[in-house]
Legacy VTK file of the C-alpha trace (Angstrom):
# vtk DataFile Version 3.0
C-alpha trace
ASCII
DATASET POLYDATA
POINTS 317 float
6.587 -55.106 -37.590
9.189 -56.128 -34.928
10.735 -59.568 -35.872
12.416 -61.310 -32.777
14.277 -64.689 -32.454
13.346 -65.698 -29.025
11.979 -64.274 -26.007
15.081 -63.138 -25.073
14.652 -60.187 -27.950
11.782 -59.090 -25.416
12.328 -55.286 -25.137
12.741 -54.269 -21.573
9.857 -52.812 -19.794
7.354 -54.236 -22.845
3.791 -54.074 -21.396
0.666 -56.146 -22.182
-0.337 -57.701 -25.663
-1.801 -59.748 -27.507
-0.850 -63.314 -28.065
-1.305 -65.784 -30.702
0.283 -69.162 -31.103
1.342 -71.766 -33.920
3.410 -73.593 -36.303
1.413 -71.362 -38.734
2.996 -73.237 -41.634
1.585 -72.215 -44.848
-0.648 -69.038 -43.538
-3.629 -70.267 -44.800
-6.788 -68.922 -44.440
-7.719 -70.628 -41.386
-4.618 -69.127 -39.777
-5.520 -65.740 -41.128
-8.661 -66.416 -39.237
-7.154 -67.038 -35.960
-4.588 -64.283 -36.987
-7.071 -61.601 -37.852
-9.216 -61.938 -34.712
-5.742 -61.253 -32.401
-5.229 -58.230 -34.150
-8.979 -56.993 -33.889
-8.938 -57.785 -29.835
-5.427 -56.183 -29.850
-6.861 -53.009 -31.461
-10.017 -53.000 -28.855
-7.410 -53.323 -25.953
-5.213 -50.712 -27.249
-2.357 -52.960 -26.924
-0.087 -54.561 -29.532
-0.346 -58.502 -31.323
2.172 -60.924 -30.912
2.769 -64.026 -33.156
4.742 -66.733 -31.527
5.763 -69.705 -33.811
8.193 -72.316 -33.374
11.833 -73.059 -35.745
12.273 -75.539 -36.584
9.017 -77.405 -37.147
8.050 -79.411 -33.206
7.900 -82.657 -35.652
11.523 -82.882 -36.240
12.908 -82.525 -32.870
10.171 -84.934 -31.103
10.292 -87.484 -33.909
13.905 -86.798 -35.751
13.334 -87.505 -39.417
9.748 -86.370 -39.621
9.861 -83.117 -40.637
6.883 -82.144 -43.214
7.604 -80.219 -46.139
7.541 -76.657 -45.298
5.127 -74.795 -47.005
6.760 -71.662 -46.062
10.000 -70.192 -44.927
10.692 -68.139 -41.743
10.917 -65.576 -43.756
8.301 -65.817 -46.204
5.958 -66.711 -42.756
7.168 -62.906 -41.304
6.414 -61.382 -44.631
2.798 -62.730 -44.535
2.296 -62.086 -40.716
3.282 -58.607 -41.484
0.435 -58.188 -44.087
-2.060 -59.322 -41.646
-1.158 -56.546 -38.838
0.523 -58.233 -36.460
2.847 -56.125 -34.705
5.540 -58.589 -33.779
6.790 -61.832 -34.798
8.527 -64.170 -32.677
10.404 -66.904 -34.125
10.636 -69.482 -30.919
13.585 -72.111 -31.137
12.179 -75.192 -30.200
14.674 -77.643 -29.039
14.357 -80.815 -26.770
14.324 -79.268 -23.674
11.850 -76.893 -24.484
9.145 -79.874 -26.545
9.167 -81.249 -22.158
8.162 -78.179 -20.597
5.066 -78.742 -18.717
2.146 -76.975 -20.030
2.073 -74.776 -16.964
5.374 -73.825 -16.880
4.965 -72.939 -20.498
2.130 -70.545 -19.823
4.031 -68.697 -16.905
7.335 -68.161 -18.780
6.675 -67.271 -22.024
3.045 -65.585 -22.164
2.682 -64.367 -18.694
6.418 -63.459 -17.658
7.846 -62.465 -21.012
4.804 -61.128 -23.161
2.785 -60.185 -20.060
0.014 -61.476 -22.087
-3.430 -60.026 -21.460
-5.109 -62.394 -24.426
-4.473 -65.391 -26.122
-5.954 -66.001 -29.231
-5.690 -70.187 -30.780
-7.108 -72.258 -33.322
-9.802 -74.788 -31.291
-7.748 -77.784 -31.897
-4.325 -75.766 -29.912
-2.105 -77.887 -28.112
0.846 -77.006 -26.291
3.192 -78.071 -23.691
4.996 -81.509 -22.924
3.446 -84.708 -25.137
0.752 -81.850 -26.771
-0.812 -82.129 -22.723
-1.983 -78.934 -22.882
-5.327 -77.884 -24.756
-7.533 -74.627 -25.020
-9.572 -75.770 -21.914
-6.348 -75.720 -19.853
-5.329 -72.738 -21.483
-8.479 -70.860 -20.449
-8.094 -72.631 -16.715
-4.013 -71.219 -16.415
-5.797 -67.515 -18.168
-7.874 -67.410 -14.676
-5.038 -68.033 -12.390
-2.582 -65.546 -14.562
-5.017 -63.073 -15.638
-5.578 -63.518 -18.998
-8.450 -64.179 -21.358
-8.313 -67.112 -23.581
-10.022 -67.005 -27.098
-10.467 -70.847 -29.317
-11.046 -69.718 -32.867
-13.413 -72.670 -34.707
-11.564 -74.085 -37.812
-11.994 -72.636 -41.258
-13.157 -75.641 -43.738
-12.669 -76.478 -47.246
-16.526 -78.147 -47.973
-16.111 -80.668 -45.071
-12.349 -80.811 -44.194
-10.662 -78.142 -41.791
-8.204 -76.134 -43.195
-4.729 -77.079 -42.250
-1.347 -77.435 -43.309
-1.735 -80.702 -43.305
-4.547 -80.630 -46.101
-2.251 -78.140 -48.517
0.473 -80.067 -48.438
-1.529 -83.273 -49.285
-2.540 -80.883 -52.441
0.638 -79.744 -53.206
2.065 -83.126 -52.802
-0.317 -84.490 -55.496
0.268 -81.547 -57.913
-3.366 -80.427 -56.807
-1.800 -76.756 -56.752
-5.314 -74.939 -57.453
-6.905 -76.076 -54.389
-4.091 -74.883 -52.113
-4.218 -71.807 -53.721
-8.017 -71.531 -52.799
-7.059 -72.833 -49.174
-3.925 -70.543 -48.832
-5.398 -67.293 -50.424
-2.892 -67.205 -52.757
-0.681 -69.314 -55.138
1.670 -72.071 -53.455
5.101 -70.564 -53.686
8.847 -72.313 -53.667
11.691 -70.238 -52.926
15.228 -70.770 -53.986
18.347 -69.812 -55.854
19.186 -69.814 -59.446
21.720 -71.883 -60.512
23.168 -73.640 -63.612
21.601 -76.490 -64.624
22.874 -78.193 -68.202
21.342 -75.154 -70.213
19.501 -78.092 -72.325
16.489 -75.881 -72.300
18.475 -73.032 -73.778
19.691 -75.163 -76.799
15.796 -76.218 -77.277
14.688 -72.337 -77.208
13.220 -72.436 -73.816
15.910 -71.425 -71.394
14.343 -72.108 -67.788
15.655 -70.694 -64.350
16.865 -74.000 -62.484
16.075 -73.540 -58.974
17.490 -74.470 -55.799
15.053 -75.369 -53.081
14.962 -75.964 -49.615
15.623 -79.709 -48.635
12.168 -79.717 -46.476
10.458 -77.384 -49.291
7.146 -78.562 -50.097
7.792 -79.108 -53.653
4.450 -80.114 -55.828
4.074 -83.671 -57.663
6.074 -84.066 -61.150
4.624 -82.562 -63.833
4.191 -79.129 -66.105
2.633 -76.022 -64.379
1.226 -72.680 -65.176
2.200 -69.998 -62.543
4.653 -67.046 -62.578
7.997 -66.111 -61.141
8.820 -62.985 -58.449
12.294 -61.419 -57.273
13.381 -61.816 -53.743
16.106 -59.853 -52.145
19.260 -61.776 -50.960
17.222 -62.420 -47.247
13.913 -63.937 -49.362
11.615 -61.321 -48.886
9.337 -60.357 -52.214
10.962 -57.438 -53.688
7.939 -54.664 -54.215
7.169 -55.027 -57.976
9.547 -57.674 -58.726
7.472 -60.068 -60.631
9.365 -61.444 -63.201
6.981 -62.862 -65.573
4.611 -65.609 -66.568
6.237 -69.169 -66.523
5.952 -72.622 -67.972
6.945 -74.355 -64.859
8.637 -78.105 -64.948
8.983 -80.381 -61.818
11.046 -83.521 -62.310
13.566 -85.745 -63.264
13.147 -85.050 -67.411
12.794 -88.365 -68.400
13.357 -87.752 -72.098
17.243 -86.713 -71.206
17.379 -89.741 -68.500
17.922 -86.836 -66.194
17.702 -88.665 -62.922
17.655 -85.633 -60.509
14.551 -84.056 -59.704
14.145 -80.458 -60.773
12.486 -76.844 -60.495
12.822 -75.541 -63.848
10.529 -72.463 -64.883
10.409 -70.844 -68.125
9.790 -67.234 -67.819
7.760 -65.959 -71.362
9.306 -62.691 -72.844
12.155 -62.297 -70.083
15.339 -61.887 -71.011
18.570 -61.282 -68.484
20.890 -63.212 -66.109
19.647 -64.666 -63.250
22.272 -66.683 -61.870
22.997 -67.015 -57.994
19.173 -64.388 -57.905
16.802 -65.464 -54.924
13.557 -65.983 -56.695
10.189 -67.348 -55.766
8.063 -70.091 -58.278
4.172 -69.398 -57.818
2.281 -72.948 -58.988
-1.412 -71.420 -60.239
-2.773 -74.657 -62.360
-1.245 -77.784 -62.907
-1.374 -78.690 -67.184
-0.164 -82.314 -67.218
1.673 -84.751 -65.825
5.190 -85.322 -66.552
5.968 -87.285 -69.717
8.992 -89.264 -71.895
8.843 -88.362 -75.209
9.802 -90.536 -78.195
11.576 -87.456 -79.710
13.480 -83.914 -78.990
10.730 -82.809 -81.647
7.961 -84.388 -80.047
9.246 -82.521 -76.756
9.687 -79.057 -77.797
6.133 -79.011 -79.873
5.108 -80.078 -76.658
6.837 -77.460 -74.664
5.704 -74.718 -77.052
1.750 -76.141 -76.604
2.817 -75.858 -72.337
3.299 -72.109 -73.133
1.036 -70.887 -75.280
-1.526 -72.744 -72.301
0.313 -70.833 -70.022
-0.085 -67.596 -71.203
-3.780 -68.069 -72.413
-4.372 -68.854 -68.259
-2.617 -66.708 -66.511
-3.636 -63.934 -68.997
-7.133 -64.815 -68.012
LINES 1 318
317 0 1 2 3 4 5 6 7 8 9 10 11 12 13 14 15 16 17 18 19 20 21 22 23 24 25 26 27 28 29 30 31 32 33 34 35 36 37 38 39 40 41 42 43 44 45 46 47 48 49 50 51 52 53 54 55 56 57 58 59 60 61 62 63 64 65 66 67 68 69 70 71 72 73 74 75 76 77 78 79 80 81 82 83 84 85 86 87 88 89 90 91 92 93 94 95 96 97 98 99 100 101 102 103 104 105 106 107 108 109 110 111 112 113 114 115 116 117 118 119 120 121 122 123 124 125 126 127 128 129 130 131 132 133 134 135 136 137 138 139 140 141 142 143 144 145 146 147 148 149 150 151 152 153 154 155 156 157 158 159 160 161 162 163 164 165 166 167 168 169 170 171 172 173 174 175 176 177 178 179 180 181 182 183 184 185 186 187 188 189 190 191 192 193 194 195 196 197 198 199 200 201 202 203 204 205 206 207 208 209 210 211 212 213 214 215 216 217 218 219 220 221 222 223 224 225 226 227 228 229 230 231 232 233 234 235 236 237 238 239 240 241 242 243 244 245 246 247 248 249 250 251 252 253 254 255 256 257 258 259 260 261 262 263 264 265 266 267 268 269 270 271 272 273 274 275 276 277 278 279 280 281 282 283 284 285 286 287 288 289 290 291 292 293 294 295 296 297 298 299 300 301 302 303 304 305 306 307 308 309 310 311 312 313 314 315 316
């Protein structure tokens, strides 16, 4: 898969493709949808599939402070494009200027002059252009004058709520981690680096991996998790084969210690070795309780020992 940072990484003399367009936050399976039927026209047409999505996320640079928390990095985003079959992925900057383009203009630059678009494939809720003006009626109107085809994908939904980004990170946010896994496809992951913490957990016999996330990373609620950890390389991408283990994952401030910063800390069962300053990812399967202060260090590490034998009885199964 080609991986460009604006349309200025638009190979000269490209032809026609395939076009598909989002945030795609998260690549759920409602964006797999959308995702997978750009590919299939893309095949039919004998051309190849474009994914266009924005950095950073539109919210932050219309309304400065509202960024959501990212349920995915650009590079974690690439590496699941890539699985799906797209052929390229475009990582748009999307500044100021660019949030007041008119709709039109929009259309004509970037899918028509650029990616001499012959399809574009969008969720049924796509908006685009200055103040979200543009929608897929509009889009299919501008397809007739520029001589493409325009394709609305209906929304995936979870009983009776669309699937969205929006709705998995309300889950995640609430430590609800087992939905968004059955709305993602896959476990919720955090990325980050290892890095010392106060090796507390080592004294108790439970040395955990502190990690070091993302400000904007959408981090689940406090409590103790079941889930697992992976390797990344030094860009983030999932090293092939590079799961590390099973883990006991904490999130929180450790209110027994009167720890006051709020933590990543993931015990990985039967792994032993360094992994100071690695890139790793923390998969969040099943939530097992909430965070607690307990009266003792005993009380805490029969605790901890009942978190991991839960652990590996569900992830085993």
């Amino acid at each position: 898969m080609q991986r460009w940072h604006g349309l200025d990484a638009v190979p000269t003399g490209w032809g026609h493709c395939v076009v598909t367009i989002g945030v795609f936050d998260g690549i759920h399976r409602g964006h797999a949808s959308i995702i997978a039927d750009a590919v299939q026209i893309a095949a039919e047409r004998g051309v190849p599939s474009a994914l266009i999505t924005f950095v950073p996320h539109p919210s932050e640079v219309v309304r400065p402070g509202s960024h959501p928390p990212v349920l995915t990095s650009i590079v974690r985003r690439a590496e699941l494009v890539e699985a799906l079959g797209v052929d390229v992925f475009c990582a748009l900057p999307f500044t100021l200027e660019f949030s007041r383009m008119p709709p039109d203009e929009f259309v004509h630059q970037a899918l028509v002059d650029r990616l001499h678009a012959s399809a574009v494939v969008v969720g049924e809720n796509f908006r685009f252009g200055h103040k979200a003006a543009g929608d897929v009626t509009l889009l299919e109107q501008l397809g007739h004058t520029f001589g493409f085809t325009t394709h609305g994908v209906a929304l995936l939904r979870e009983g009776d709520t669309p699937m969205s980004a929006t709705y998995v990170r309300s889950c995640v946010l609430a430590g609800d981690v087992a939905t968004a896994a059955q709305v993602l496809g896959r476990p919720h992951r955090v990325d980050g680096v290892v890095e010392r913490g106060d090796q507390r957990g080592r004294e108790l016999g439970y040395p955990t991996a502190n990690l070091r996330t993302d400000a904007w990373a959408a981090v689940p609620a406090d409590g103790v998790y079941a889930g697992r950890v992976v390797r990344l390389d030094e860009w983030g991408r999932t090293v092939p084969g590079g799961l590390l283990g099973t883990a006991a994952i904490s999130v929180g401030t450790n209110p027994t210690f009167e720890v006051r910063q709020r933590r990543v800390e993931a015990y990985i069962l039967d792994f032993e070795g360094d992994l100071y300053g690695a890139n790793v990812g923390v998969e969040f399967d099943e939530r097992l309780r909430g965070m607690e202060k307990f009266a003792s260090v005993t009380d805490l590490v029969e605790q901890m020992a009942d978190d991991v034998a839960r652990t590996r009885a569900l992830i085993d199964s």
